[in-house]
C-alpha positions as CSV (number, residue, x, y, z in Angstrom):
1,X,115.0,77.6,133.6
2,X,111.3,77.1,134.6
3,X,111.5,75.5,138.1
4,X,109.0,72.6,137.4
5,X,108.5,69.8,135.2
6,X,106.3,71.2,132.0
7,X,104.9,67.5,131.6
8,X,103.2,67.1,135.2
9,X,99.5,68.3,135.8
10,X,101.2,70.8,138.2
11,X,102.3,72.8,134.8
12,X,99.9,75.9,134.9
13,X,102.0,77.3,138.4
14,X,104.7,78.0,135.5
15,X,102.6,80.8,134.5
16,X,103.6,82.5,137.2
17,X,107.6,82.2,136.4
18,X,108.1,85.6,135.8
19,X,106.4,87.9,133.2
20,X,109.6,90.3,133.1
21,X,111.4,87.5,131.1
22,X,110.8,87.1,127.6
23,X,110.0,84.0,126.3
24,X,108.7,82.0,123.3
25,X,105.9,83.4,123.2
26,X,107.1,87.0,123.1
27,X,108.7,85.8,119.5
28,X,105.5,84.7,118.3
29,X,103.5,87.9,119.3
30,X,106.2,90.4,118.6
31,X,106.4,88.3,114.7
32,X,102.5,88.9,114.4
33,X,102.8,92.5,115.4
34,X,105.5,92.6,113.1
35,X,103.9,91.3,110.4
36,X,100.7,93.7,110.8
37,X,98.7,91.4,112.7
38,X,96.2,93.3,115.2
39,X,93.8,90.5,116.6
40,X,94.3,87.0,117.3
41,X,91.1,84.2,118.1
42,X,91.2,81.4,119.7
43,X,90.9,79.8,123.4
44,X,93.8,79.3,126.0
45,X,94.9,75.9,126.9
46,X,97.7,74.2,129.5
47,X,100.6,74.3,127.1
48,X,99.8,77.2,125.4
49,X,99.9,79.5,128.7
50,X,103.6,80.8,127.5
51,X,101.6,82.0,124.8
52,X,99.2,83.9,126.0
53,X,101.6,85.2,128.8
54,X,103.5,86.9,126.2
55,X,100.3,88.6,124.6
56,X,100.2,90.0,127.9
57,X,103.2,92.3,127.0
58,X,102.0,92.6,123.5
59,X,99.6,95.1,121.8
60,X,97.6,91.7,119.9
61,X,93.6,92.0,120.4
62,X,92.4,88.8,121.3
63,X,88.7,87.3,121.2
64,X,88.1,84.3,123.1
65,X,85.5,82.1,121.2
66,X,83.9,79.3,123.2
67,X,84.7,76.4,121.2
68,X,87.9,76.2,118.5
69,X,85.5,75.2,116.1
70,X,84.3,78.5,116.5
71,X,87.5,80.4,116.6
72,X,88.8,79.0,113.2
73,X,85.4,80.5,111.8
74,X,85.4,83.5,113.4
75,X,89.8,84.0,112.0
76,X,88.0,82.9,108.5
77,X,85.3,85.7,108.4
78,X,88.1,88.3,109.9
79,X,90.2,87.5,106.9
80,X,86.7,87.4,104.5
81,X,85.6,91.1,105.7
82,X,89.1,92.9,105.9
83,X,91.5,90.8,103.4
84,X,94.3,90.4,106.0
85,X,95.2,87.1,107.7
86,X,93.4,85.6,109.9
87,X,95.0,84.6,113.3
88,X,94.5,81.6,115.2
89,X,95.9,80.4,118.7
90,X,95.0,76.8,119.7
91,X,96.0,74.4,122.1
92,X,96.8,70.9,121.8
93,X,95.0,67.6,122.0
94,X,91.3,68.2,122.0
95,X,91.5,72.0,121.7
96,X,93.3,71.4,118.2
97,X,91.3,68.7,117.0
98,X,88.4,70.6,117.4
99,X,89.1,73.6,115.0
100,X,89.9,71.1,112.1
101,X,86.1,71.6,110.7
102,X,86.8,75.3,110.3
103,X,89.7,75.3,109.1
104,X,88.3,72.5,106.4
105,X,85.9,75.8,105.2
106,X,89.0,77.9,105.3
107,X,91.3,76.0,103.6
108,X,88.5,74.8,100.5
109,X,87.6,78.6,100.0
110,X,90.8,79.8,99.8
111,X,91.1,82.2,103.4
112,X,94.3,82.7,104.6
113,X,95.0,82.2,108.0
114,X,98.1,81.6,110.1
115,X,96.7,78.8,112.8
116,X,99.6,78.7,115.8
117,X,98.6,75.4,118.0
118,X,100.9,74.8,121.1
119,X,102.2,71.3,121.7
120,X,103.5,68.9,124.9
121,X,107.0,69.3,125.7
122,X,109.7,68.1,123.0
123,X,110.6,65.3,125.1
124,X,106.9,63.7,124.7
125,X,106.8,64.0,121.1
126,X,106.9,61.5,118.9
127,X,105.4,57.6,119.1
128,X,106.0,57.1,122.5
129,X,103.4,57.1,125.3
130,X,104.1,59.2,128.0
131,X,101.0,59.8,129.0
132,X,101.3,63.2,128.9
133,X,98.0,65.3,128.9
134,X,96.7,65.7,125.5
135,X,99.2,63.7,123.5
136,X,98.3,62.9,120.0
137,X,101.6,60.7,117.8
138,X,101.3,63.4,115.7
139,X,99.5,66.5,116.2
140,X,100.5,68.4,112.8
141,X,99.6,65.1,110.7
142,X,96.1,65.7,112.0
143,X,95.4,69.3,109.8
144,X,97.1,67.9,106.5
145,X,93.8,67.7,105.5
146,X,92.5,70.7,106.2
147,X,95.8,73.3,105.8
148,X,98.2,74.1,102.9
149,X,101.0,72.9,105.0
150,X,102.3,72.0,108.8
151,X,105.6,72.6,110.6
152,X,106.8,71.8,114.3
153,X,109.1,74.9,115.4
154,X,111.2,73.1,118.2
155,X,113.7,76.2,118.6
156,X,113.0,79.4,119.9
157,X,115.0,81.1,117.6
158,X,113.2,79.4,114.9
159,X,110.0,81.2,115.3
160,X,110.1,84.2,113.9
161,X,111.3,82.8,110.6
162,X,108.5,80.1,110.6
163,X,105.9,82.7,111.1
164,X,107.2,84.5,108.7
165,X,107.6,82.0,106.0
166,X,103.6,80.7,106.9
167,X,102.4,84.3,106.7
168,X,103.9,84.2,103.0
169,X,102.1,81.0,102.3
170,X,99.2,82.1,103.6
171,X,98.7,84.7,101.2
172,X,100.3,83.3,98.2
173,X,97.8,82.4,95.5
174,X,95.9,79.8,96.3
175,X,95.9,81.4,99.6
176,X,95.2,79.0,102.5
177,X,95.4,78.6,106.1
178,X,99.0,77.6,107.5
179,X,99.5,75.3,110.2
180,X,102.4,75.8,112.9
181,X,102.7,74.3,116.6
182,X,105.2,74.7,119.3
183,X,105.9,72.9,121.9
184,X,105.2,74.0,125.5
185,X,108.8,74.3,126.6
186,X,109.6,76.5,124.0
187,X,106.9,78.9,124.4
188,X,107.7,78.9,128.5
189,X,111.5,78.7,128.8
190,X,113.3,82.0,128.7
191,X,115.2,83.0,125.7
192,X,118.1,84.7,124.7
193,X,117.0,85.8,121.4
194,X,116.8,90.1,121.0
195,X,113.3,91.6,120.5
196,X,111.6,91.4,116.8
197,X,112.1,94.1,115.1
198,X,110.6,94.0,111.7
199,X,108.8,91.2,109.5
200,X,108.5,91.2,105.8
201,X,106.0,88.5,104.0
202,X,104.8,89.1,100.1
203,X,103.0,87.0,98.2
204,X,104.6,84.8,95.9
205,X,104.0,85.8,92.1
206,X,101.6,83.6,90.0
207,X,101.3,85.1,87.0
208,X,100.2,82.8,83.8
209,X,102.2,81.3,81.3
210,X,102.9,83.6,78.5
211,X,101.8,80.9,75.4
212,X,99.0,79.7,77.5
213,X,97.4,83.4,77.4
214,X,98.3,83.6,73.6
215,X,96.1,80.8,73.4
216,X,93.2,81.7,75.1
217,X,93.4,85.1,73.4
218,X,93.5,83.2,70.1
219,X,90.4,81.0,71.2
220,X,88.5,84.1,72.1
221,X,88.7,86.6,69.3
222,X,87.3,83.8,67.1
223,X,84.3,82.9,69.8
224,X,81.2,84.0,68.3
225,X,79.3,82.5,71.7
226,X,81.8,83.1,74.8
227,X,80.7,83.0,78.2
228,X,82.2,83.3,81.3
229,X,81.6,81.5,85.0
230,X,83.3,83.7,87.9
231,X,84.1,81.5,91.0
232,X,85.4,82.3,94.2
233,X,89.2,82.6,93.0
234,X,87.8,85.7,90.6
235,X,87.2,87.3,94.9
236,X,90.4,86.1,96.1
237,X,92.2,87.5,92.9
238,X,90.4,90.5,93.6
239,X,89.7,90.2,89.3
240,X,86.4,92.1,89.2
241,X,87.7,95.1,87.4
242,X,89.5,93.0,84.8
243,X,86.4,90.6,84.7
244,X,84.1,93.7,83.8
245,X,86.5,94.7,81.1
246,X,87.0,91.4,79.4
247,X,83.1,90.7,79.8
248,X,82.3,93.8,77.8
249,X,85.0,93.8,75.1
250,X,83.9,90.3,74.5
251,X,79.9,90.8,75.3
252,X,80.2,87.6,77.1
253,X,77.4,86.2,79.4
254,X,78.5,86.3,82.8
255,X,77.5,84.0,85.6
256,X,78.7,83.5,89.7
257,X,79.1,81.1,91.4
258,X,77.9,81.0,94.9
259,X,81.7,81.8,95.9
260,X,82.0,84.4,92.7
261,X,79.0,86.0,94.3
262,X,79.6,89.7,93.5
263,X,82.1,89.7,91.6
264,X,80.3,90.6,88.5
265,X,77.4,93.5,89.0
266,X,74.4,92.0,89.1
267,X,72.5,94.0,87.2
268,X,74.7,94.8,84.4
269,X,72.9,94.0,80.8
270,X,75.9,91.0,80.9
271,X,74.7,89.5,84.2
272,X,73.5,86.0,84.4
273,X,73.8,87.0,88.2
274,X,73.8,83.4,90.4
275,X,71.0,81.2,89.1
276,X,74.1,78.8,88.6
277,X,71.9,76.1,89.7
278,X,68.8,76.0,87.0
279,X,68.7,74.2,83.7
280,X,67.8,77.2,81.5
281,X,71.9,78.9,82.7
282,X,73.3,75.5,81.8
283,X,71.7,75.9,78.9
284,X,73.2,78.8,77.8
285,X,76.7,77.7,79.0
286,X,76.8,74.4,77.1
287,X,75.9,76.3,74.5
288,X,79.0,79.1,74.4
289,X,81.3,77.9,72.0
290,X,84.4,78.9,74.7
291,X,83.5,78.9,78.6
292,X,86.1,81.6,80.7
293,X,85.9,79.4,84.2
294,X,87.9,81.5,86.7
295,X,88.5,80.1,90.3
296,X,86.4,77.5,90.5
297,X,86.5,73.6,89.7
298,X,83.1,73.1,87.8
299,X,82.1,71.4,90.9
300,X,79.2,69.8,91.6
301,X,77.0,73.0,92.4
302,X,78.5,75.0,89.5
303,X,77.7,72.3,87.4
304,X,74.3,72.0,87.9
305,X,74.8,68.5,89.8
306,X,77.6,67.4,87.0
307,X,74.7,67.6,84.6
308,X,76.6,70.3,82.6
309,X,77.8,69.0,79.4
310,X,79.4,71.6,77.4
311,X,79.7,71.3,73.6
312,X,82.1,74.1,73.6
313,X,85.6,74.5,74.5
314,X,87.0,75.8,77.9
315,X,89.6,78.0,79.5
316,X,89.8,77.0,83.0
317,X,91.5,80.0,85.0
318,X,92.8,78.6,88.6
319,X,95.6,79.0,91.5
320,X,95.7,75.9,92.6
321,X,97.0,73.1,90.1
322,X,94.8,70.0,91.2
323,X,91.7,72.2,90.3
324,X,92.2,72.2,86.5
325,X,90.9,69.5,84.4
326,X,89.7,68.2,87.8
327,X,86.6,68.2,86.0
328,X,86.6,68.8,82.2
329,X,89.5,69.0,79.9
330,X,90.1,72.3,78.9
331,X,93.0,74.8,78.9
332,X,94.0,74.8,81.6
333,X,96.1,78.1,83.0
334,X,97.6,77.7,86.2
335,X,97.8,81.2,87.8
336,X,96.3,84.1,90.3
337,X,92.9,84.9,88.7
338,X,93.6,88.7,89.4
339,X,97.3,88.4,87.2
340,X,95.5,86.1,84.5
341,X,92.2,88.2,84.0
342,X,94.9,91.5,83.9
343,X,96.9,89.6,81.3
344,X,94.3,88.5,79.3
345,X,92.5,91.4,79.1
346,X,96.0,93.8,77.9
347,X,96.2,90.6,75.4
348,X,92.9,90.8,74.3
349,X,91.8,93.3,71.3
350,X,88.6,92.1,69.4
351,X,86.6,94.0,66.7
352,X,83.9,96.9,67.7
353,X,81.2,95.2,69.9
354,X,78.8,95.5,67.5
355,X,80.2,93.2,65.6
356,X,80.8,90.8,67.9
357,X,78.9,87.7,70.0
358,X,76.2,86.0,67.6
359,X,73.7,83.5,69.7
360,X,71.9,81.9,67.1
361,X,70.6,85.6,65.8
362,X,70.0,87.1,69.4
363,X,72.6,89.5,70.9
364,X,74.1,88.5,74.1
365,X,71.8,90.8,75.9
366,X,68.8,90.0,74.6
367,X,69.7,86.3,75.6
368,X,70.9,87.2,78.8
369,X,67.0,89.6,79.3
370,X,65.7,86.1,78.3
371,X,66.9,83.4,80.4
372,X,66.6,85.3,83.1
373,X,62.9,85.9,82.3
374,X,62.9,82.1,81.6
375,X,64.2,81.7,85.4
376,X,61.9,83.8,86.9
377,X,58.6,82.0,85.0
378,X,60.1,78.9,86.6
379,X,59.9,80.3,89.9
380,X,56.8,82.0,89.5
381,X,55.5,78.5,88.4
382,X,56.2,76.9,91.5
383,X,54.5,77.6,95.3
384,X,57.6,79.4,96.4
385,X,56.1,83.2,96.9
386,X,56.7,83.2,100.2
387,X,60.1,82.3,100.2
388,X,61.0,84.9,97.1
389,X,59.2,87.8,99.5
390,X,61.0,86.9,102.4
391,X,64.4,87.0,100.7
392,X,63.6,90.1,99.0
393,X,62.6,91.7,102.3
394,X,65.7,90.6,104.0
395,X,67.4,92.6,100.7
396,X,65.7,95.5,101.0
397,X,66.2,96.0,104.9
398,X,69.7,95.4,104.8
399,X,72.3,98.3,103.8
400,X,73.8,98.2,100.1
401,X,77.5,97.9,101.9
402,X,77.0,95.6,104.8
403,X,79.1,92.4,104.6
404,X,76.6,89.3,105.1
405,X,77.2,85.9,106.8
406,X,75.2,83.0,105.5
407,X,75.6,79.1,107.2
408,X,74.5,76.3,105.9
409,X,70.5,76.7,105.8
410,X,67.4,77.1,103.2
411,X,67.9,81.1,103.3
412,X,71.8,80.6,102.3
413,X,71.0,78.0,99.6
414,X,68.6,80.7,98.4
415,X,70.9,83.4,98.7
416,X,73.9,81.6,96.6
417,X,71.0,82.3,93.4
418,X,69.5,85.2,94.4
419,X,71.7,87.5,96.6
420,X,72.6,90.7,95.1
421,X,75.7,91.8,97.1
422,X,75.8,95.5,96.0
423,X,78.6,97.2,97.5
424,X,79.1,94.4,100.1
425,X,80.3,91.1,100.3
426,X,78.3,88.1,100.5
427,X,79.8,85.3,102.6
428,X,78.9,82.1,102.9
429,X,80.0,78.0,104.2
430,X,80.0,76.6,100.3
431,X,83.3,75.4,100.5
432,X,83.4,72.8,102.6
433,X,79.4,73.1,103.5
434,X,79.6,72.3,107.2
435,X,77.0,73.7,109.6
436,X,77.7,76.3,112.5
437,X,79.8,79.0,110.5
438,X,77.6,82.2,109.5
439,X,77.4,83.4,113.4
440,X,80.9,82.7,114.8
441,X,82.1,84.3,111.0
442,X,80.1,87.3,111.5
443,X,81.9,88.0,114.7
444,X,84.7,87.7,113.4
445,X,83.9,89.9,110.4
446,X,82.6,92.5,112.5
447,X,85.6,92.8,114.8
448,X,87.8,93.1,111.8
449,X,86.2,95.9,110.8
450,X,86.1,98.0,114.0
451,X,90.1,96.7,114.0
452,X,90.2,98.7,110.4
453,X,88.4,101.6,112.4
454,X,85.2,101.2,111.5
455,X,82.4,101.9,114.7
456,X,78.7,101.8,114.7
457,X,76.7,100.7,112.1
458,X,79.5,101.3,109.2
459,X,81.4,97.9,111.2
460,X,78.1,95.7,111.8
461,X,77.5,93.0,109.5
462,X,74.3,90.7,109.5
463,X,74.3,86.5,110.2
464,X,72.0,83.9,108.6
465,X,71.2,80.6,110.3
466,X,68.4,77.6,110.5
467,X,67.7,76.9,114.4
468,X,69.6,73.3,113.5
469,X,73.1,75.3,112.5
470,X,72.5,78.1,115.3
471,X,72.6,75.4,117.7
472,X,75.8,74.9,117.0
473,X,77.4,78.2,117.4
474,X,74.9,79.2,120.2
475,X,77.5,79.6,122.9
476,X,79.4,82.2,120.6
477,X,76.4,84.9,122.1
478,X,78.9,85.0,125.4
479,X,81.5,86.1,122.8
480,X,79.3,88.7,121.2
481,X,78.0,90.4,124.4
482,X,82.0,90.2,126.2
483,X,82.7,92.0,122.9
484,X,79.6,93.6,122.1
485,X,80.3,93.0,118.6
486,X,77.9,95.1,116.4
487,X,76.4,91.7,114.8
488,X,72.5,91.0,114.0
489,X,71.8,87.5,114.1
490,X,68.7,86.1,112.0
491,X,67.9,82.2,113.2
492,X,65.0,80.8,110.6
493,X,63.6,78.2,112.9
494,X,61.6,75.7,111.6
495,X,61.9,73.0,113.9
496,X,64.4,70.6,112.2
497,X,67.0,70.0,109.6
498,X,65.1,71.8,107.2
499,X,66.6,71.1,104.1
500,X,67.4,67.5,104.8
501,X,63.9,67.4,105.8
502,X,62.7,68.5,102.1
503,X,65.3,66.1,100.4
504,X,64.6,63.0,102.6
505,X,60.6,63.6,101.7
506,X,61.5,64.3,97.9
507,X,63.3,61.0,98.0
508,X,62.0,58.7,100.6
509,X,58.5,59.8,100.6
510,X,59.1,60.9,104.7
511,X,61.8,62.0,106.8
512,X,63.8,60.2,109.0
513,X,65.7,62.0,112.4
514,X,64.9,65.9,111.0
515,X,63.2,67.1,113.4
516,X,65.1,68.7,116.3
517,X,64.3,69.8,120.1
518,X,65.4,73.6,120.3
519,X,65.4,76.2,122.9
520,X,63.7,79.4,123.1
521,X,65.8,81.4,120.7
522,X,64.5,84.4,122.3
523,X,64.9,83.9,126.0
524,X,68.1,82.1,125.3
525,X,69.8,85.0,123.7
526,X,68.2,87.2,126.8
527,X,70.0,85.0,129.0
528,X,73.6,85.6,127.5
529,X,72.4,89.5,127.4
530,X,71.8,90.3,124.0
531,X,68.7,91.7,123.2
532,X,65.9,89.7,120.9
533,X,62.7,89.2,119.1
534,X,60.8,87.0,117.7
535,X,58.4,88.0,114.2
536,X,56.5,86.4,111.7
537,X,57.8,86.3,108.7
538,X,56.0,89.8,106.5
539,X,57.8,91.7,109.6
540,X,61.6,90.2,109.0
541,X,62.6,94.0,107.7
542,X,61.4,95.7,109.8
543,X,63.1,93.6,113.0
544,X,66.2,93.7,110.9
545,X,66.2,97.5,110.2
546,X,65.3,98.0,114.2
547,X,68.6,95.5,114.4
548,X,70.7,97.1,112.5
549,X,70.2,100.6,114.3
550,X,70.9,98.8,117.7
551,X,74.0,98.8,119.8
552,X,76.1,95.7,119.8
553,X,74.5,92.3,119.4
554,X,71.3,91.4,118.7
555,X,69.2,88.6,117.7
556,X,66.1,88.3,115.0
557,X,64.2,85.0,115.2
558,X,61.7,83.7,112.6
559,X,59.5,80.7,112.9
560,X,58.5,80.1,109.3
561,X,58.8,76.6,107.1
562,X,60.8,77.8,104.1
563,X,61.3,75.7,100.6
564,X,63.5,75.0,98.2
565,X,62.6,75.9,94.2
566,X,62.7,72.7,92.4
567,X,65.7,71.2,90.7
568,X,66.3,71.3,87.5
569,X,69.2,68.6,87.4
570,X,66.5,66.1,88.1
571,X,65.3,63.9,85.0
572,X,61.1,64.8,85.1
């Protein structure tokens, strides 16, 4: 036994007892290794050190964020860039509590992640006060919010199952991060339990209900007006080649969602491409006479600001049970987008396209040529040049495959309508919407794909932030440089919470606690290392491009005011 008492502030001399006996913590690392896991984020804590003693003996990769927030972003844009779980080593009290944020962002955009948090010693758990360091009454109860479930392994022999069981969760449609912590004696105290060997997780199968596709086949080979909304879920279902097919036997309309971004090409003669958010695309919808809505809720961007009133029916497509109806009433099919779209399309045989999709006398085509002509008149109508240029440069400059990163800023709310993704994937915080992700997520993203064995400038992605969000990932440069992760970082300052600024004057008349103190972007980033400039605005390319060709990380900053296009959910 460990020749101290695992409860006293003396605890961390344990580390020392002997790294030629296995312990808990070999279990968990030799189940992740089992299970195909290569890299692991997080932070070390107290009761986690029989943890990371054991990753000592272990082949795991691990990247040590600076904050858990940060960590549970960075596990959440490994998973988004690669499509394998995301791993996550916390440690109690504090150290836990602080990752719940990002793992709110995993958990409402489906990313599946397998979150191990340590824990004080069994004999302080429960409701009474020991007053051991970092006690909570109940640690798991705190991510119930935030995970798909939570378990408290108190056995050593019971963690390889557990991990095993949350890996299968984790990637069983809806996918979702699991939560599992173990105490600090079971991690340190040696164990009599043989090596793991192997590890076997599968997804549970969620295909749809054989009538409820019947239906929806029946409702759509007598649609003369179908449409289609892909959501996130079309992504995680990885549906697109089934949602290309069922879009062109049906020569429905096809719109994403800022989650469903990519999924559909964006410029195919189909392709209402994102403008999910202007009235002339909710026009269109409510008009369809049967609406496909795959992995997503109708929520209140899709929606247009629940301002969409369809006078058609709908097919709502979604994983995860409380989603459908949540909303509107529909048909609801409970299922994987990526079985449901494979069903329905080997279900679905309609007459020769020719014949098909009447709006009103205009083919699908021509309406689709036209609203987005009607979308771009709007913009041009409006003082927003500046901001259409500047997105369009950051386009062009970056490479048709490279995975983007966006946080919670003017330049992401932009992209969600106007990002074409091409070959890569666009990434963003919509899910739960809170600020600091598109830097800690890049790093993540990045190091997942040098882990696949990409190098150079085939692994490096590109991050988006507002100097209000950058601040609060800043410290996460220390991670970049110890990595040298191959991320470009583009901060848009403008001085303040800029879009909180712009709705605050919209509704108020002024703003109210915007405007923000910020460092030197520039000299900051220096100071951790990574190399930076600062550009105007017409030279954002050109700085990118120069970025992108770099070593390791790097940092663009812009000092520009940026604005939103109008709403259109507004009454005039």
């Amino acid at each position: 036994m460990i020749d101290f008492d695992p409860g006293t502030a003396a605890a961390p001399a344990g580390a020392n007892a002997g790294t030629d006996v296995r312990n808990g913590g070999d279990l968990v690392v030799e189940t992740l290794e089992a299970l195909g896991a290569k890299t692991v984020f997080g932070i070390p804590g107290q009761h986690a050190l029989g943890l990371f003693d054991a990753m000592g003996r272990g082949n795991l990769h691990f990247v040590s964020s600076r904050v858990e927030n940060n960590s549970a972003f960075a596990a959440d844009g490994y998973s988004r860039a690669t499509g394998e779980v995301g791993v996550l080593f916390l440690s109690t009290g504090p150290g836990a509590l602080t990752s719940l944020a990002g793992l709110q962002e995993a958990y409402a955009t489906g990313v599946p992640m397998v979150v191990i948090a340590s824990q004080i010693p069994l004999e302080g758990l429960g409701a009474r006060r020991k007053g051991m360091l970092h006690q909570l009454d109940d640690q798991k109860a705190s991510a119930a919010n935030v995970t798909k479930s939570q378990r408290l392994i108190q056995h050593a022999s019971g963690i390889p199952s557990a991990i095993q069981d949350a890996w299968t969760e984790a990637i069983s449609s809806p996918q979702g991060p699991v939560w599992l912590e173990i105490p600090q004696n079971v991690l340190l105290d040696p164990i009599m339990v043989p090596p793991v060997e192997d590890a076997l997780a599968e997804a549970a199968d969620n295909p749809p209900r054989v009538e409820l596709v019947r239906e929806a086949v029946k409702w759509l080979s007598a649609a003369e007006r179908p449409a289609i909304i892909a959501g996130g879920g079309t992504r995680r279902g990885r549906a697109e080649k089934s949602l290309l097919s069922i879009a062109e036997k049906l020569r429905a309309p096809v719109i994403c969602t800022p989650g469903g971004n990519g999924a559909f090409p964006w410029n195919h003669e189909l392709s209402l491409q994102s403008w999910i958010e202007d009235r002339h695309m909710t026009d269109v919808l409510e008009d369809a006479d049967v609406v496909i809505v795959i992995g997503s809720s109708l929520g209140e961007v899709t929606s247009n600001y629940f301002t969409f009133e369809p006078r058609g029916r709908i097919i709502q497509i979604d994983a995860e049970p409380r989603v459908l109806e949540s909303n509107r009433p529909g048909l609801g099919i409970r299922a994987d987008a990526g079985q449901a779209l494979a069903a329905l399309d080997a279900s679905l045989v309609v007459e020769p396209v020719e014949t098909r999709s009447n709006w009103h006398g205009s083919s699908p085509e021509d309406l689709v040529r036209e609203t987005l002509a009607k979308v771009r008149a709007r913009l041009e109508s409006q003082d927003v040049g500046k901001e259409l240029t500047f997105m369009a440069d950051i386009r062009e400059a970056v490479p048709a495959d490279m995975q983007t990163f966006w946080d919670m800023t003017i330049s992401a709310y932009w992209g969600w309508s106007c990002w074409d993704a091409r070959e890569g994937q666009f990434h963003s915080a919509q899910g739960a919407g809170g600020l600091g992700y598109g830097f800690p997520a890049a790093i993540g993203g990045a190091v997942g794909l040098e882990t696949e064995g990409k190098s150079g400038s085939s692994a490096r992605v590109l991050a988006v932030s507002g100097d209000g969000s950058a601040m609060y990932s800043i410290s996460e440069l220390a991670t970049a440089k110890q990595h040298n992760v191959p991320v470009t970082w583009l901060i848009v300052d403008d001085g303040g919470y800029g879009i909180l600024r712009e709705y605050m004057v919209g509704a108020f008349g002024k703003a109210t606690a915007t405007e923000l103190a910020r460092p030197d972007f520039v000299k900051l980033a220096e100071a951790f290392g990574v190399p930076a400039t600062r550009v105007a605005p017409e030279n954002v390319g050109d700085a990118l491009k120069a970025g992108f060709a770099a070593d390791g990380p790097n940092v663009v900053v812009v000092e520009t005011l940026l604005r939103m296009f109008a709403p259109t959910h507004l009454a005039p």
